[in-house]
MMTF fields as JSON, N, C-alpha, C and O atoms, coordinates in Angstrom:
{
  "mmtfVersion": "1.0.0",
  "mmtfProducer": "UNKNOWN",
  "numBonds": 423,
  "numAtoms": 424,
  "numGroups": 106,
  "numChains": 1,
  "numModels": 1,
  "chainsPerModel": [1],
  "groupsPerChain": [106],
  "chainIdList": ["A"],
  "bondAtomList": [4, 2, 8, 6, 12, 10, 16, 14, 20, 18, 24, 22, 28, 26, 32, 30, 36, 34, 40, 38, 44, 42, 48, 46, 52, 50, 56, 54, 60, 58, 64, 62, 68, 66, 72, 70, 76, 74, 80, 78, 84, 82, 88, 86, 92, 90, 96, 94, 100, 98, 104, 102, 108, 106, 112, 110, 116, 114, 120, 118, 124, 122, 128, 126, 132, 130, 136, 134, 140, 138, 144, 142, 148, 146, 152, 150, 156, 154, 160, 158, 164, 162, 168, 166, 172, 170, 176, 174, 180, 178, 184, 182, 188, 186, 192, 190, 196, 194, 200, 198, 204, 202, 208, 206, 212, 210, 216, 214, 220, 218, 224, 222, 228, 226, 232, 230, 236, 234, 240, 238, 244, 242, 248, 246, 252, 250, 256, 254, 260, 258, 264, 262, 268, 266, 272, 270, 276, 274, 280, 278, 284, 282, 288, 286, 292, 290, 296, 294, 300, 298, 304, 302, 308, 306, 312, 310, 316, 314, 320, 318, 324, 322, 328, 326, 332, 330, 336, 334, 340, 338, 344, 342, 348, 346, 352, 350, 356, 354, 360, 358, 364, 362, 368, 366, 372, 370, 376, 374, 380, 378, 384, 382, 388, 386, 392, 390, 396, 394, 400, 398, 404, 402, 408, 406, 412, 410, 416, 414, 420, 418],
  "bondOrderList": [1, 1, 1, 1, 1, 1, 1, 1, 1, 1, 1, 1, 1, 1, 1, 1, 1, 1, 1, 1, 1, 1, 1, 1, 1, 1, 1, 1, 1, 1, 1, 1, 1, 1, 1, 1, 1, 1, 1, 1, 1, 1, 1, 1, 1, 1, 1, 1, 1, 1, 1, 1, 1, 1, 1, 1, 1, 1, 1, 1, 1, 1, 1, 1, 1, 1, 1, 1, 1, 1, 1, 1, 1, 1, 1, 1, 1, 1, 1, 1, 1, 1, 1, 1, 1, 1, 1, 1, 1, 1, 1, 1, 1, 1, 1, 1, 1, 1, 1, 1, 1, 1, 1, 1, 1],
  "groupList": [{"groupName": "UNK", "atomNameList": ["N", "CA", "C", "O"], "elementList": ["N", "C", "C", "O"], "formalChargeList": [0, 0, 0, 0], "bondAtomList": [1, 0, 2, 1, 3, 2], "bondOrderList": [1, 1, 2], "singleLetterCode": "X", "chemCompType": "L-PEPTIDE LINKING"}],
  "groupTypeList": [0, 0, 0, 0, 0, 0, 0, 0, 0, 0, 0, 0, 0, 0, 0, 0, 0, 0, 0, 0, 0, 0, 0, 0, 0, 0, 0, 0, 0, 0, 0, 0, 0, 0, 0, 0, 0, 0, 0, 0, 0, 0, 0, 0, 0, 0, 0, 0, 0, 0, 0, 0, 0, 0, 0, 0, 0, 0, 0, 0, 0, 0, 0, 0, 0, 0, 0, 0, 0, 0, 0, 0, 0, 0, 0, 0, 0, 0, 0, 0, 0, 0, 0, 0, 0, 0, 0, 0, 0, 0, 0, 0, 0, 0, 0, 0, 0, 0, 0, 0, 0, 0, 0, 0, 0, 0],
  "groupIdList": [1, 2, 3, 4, 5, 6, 7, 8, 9, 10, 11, 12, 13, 14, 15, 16, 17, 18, 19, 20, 21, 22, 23, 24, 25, 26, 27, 28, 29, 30, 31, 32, 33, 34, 35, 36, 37, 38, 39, 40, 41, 42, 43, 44, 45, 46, 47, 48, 49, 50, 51, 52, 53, 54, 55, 56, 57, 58, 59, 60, 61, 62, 63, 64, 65, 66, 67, 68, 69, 70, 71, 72, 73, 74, 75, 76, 77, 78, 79, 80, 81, 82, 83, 84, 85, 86, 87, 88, 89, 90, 91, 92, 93, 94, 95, 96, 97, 98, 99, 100, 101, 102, 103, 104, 105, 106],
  "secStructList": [7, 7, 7, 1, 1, 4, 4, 4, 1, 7, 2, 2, 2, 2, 2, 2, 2, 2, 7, 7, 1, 1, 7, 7, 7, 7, 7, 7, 7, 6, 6, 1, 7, 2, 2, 2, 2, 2, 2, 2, 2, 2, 2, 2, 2, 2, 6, 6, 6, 7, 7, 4, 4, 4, 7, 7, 3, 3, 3, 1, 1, 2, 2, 2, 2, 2, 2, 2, 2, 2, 2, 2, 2, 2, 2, 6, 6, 1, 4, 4, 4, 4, 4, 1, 7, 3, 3, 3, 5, 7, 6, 6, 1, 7, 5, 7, 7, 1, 6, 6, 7, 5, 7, 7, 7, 7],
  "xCoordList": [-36.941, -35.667, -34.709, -35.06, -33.32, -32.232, -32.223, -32.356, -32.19, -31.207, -29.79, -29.256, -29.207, -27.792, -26.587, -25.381, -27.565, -26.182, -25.938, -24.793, -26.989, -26.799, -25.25, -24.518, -24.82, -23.891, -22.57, -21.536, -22.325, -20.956, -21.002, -19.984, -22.146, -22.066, -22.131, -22.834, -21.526, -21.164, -22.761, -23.901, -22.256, -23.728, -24.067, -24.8, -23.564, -23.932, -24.675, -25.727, -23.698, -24.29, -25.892, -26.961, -25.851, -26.894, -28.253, -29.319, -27.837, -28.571, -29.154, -30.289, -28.384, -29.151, -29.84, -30.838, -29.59, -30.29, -31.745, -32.442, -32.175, -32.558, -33.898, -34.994, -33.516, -33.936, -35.465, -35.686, -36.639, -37.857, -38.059, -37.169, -39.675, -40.215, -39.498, -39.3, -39.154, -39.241, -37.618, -36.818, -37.247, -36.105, -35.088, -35.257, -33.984, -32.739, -31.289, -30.876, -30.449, -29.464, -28.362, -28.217, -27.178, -26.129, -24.756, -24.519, -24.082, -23.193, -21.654, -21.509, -21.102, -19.903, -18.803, -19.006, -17.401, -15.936, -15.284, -15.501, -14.698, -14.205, -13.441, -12.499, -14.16, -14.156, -14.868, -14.376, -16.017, -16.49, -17.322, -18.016, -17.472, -18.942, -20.49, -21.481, -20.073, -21.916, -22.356, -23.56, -21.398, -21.753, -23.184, -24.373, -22.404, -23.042, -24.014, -25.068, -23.854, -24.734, -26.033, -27.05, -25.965, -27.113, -27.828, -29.05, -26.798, -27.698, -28.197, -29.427, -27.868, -28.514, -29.789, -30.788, -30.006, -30.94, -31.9, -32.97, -31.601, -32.686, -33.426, -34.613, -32.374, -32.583, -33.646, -34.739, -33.133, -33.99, -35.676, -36.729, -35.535, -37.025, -37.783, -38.95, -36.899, -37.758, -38.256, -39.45, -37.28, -37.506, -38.259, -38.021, -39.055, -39.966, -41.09, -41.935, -41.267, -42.509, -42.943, -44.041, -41.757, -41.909, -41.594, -40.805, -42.427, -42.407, -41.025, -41.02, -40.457, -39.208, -39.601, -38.903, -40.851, -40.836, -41.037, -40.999, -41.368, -41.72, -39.901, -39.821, -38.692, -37.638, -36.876, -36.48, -36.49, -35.752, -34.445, -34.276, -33.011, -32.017, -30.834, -30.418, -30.39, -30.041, -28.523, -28.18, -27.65, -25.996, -25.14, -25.54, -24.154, -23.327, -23.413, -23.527, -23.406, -22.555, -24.042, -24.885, -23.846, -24.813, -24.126, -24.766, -23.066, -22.089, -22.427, -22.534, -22.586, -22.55, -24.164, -24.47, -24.852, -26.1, -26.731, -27.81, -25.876, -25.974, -25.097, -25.421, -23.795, -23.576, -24.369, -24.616, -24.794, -25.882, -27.208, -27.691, -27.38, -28.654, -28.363, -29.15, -27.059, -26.671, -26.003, -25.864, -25.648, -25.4, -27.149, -27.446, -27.705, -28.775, -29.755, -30.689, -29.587, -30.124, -29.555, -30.232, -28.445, -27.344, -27.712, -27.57, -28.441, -28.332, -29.794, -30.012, -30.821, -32.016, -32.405, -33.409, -31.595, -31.309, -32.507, -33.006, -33.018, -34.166, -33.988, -33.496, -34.693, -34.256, -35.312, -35.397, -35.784, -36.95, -36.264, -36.895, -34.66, -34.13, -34.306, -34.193, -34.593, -34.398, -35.581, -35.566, -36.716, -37.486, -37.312, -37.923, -36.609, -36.293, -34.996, -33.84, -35.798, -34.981, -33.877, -33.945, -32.434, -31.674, -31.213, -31.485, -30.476, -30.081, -29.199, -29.089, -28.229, -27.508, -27.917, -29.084, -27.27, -27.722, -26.446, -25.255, -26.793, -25.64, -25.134, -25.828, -23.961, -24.236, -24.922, -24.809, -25.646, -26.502, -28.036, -28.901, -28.333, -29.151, -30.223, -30.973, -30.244, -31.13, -30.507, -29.338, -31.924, -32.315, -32.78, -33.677, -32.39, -33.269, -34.544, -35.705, -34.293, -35.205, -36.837, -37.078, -37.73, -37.473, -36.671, -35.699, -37.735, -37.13, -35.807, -35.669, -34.751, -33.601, -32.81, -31.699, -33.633, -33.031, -32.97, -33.519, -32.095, -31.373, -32.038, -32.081, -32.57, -33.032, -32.326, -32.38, -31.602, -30.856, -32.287, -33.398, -32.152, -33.24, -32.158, -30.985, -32.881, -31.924, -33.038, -32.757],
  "yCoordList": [24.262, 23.8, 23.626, 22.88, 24.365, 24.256, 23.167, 22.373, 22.778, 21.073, 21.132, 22.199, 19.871, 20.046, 20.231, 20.323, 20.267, 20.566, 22.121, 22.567, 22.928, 24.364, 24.59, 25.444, 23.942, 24.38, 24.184, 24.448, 23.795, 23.452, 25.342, 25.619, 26.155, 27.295, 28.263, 28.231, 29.631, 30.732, 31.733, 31.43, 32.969, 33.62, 33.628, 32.734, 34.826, 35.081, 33.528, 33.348, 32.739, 31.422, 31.147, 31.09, 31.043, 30.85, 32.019, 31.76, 33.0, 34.376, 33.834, 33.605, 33.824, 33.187, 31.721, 31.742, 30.669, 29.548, 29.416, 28.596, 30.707, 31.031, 32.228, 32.575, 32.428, 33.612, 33.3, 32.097, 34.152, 33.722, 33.951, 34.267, 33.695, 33.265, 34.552, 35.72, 33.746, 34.438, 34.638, 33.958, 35.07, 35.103, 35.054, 35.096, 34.963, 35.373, 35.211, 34.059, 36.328, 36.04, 36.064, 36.98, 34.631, 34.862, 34.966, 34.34, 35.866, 36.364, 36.226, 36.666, 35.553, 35.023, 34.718, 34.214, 35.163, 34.438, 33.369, 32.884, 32.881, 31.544, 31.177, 31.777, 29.943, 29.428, 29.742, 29.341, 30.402, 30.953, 30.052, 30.307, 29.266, 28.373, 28.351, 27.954, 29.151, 29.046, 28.103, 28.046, 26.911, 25.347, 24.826, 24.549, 24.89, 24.284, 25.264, 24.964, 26.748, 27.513, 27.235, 26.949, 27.346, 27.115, 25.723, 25.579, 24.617, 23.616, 23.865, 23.878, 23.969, 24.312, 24.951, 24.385, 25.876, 26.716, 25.73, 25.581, 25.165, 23.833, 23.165, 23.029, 22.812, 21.719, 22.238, 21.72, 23.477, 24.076, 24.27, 24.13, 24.614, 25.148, 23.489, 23.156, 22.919, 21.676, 21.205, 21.055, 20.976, 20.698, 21.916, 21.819, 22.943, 23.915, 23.68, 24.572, 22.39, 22.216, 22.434, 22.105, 23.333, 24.026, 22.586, 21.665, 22.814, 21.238, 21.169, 21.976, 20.912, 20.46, 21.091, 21.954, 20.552, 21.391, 22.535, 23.042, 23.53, 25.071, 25.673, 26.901, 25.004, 25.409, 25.392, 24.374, 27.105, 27.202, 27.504, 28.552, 26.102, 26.459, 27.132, 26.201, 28.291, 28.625, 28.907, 29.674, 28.412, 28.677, 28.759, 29.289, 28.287, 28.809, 28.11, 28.339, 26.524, 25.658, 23.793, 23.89, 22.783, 21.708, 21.195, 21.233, 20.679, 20.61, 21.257, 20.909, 22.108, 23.23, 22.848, 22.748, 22.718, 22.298, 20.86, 20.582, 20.142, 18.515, 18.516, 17.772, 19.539, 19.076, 19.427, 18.84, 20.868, 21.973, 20.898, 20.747, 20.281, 19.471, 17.853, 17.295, 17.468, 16.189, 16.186, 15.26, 17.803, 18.392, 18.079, 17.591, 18.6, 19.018, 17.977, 18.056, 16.732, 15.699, 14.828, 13.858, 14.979, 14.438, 14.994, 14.355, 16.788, 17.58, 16.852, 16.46, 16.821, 16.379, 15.098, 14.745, 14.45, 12.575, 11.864, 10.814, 12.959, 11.798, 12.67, 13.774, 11.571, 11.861, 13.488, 13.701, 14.168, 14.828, 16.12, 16.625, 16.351, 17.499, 17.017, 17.818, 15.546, 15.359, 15.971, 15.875, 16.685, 17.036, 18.954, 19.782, 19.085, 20.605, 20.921, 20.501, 22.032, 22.293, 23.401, 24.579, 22.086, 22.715, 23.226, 22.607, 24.517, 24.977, 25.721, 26.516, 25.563, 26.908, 27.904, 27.903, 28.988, 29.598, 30.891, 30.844, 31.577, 31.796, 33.754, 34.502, 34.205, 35.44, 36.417, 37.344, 36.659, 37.514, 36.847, 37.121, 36.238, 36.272, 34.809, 34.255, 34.424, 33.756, 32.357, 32.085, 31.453, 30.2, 29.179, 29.52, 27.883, 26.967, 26.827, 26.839, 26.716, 26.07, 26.682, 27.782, 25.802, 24.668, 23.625, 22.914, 23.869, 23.033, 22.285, 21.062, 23.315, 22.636, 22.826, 23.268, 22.415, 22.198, 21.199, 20.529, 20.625, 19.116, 19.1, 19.953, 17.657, 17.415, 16.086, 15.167, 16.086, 14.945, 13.917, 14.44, 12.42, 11.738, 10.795, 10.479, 10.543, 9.282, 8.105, 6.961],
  "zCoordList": [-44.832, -44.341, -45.524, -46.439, -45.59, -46.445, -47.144, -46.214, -47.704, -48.397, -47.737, -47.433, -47.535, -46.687, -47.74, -47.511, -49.463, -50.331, -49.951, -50.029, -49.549, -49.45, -48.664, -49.166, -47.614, -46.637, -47.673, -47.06, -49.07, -49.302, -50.649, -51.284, -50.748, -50.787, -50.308, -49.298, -50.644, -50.335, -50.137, -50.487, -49.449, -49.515, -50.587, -51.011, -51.504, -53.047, -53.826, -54.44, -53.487, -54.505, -53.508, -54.114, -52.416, -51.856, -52.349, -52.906, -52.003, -52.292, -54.356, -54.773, -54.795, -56.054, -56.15, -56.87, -55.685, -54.932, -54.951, -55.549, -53.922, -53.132, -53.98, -53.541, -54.707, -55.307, -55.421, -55.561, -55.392, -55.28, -56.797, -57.587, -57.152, -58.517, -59.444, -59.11, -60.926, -62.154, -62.846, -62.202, -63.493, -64.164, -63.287, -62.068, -63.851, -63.039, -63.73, -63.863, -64.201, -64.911, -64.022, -63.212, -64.174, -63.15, -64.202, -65.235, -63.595, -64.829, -63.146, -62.006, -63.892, -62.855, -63.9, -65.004, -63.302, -63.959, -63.808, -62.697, -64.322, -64.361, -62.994, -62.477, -62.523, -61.365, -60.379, -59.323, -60.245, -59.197, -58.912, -57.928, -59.324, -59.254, -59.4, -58.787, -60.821, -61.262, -61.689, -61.94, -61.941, -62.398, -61.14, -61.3, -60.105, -58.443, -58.406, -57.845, -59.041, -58.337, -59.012, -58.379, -60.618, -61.032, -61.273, -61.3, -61.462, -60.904, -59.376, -59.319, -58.731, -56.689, -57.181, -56.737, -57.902, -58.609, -59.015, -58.425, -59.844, -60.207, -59.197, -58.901, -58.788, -57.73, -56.962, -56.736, -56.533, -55.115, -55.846, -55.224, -57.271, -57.752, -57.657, -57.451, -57.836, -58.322, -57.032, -56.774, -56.229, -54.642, -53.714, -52.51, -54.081, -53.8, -54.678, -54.754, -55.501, -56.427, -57.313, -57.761, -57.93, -59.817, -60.555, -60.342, -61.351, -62.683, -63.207, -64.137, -63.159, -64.272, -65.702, -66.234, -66.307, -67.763, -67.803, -68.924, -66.483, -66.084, -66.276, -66.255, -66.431, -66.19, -67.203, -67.77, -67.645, -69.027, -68.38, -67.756, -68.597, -68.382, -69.773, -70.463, -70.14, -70.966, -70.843, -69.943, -71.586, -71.308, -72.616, -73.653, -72.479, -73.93, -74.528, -75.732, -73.891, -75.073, -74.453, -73.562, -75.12, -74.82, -73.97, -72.919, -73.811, -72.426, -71.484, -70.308, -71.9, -70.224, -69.579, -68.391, -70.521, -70.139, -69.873, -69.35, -70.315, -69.785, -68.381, -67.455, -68.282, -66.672, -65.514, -64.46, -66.14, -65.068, -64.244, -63.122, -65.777, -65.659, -64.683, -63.918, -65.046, -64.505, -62.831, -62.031, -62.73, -61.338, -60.227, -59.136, -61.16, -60.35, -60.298, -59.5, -61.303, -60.605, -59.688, -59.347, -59.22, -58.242, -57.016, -55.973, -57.059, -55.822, -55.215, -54.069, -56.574, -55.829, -55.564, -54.946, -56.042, -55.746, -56.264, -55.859, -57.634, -58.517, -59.654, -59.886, -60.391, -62.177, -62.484, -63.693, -61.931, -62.063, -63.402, -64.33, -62.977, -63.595, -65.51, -66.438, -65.635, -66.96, -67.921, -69.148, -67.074, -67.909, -67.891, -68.566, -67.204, -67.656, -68.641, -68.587, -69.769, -71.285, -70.807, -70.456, -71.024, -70.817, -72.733, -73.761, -72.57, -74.391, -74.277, -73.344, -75.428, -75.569, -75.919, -76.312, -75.93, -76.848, -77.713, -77.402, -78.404, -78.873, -78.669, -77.981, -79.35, -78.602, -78.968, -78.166, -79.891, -79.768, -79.419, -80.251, -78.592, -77.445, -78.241, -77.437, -79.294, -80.003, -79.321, -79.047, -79.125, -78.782, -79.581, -80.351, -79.629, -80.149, -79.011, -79.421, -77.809, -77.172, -77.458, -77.955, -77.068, -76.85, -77.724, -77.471, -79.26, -80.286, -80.174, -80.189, -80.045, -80.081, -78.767, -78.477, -78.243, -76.661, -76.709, -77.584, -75.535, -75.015, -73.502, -72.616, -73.609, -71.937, -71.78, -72.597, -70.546, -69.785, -69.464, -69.546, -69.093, -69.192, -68.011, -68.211, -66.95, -66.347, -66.438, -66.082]
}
């Protein structure tokens, strides 16, 4: 059964949501709402039973990854998102995470 945050997105955002096990890159323009989409993404894995530390969230900037992360413990209404490594990363494709990843903690 949906979560009832699902109804305030679009197919596409749903259709990624939604997406079954393993990677998934969402590449969207400004304003479209990949903020909601990929926290919903979280949310939904976590709320389908994937561990929080099973979840590599990767984005541009540590901002972008403390809201993704602070979205998506709001969507699932418990602190669970604080143990998945959210990170930037930079543009040619290199990561701190884990190491220098940032995890939200409520």
């Amino acid at each position: 059964m949906p979560s009832p945050w699902m109804e305030q997105l679009n197919e596409s955002q749903r259709e990624v949501v939604a997406h079954g096990q393993g990677p998934l890159i969402v590449v969207a323009g400004a304003g479209t709402g990949k903020t909601l989409t990929i926290a919903g993404r979280v949310a939904h894995l976590i709320e389908g039973g994937v561990a929080p530390e099973r979840i590599l969230l990767l984005t541009f900037t540590r901002r972008a990854a403390r809201e993704m992360l602070s979205r998506a413990a709001r969507l699932t209404q418990r602190p669970t998102p604080g143990n998945v490594w959210g990170s930037p990363t930079d543009s040619s494709g290199r990561t701190g995470a884990p190491s220098g990843s940032s995890r939200t903690s409520r």
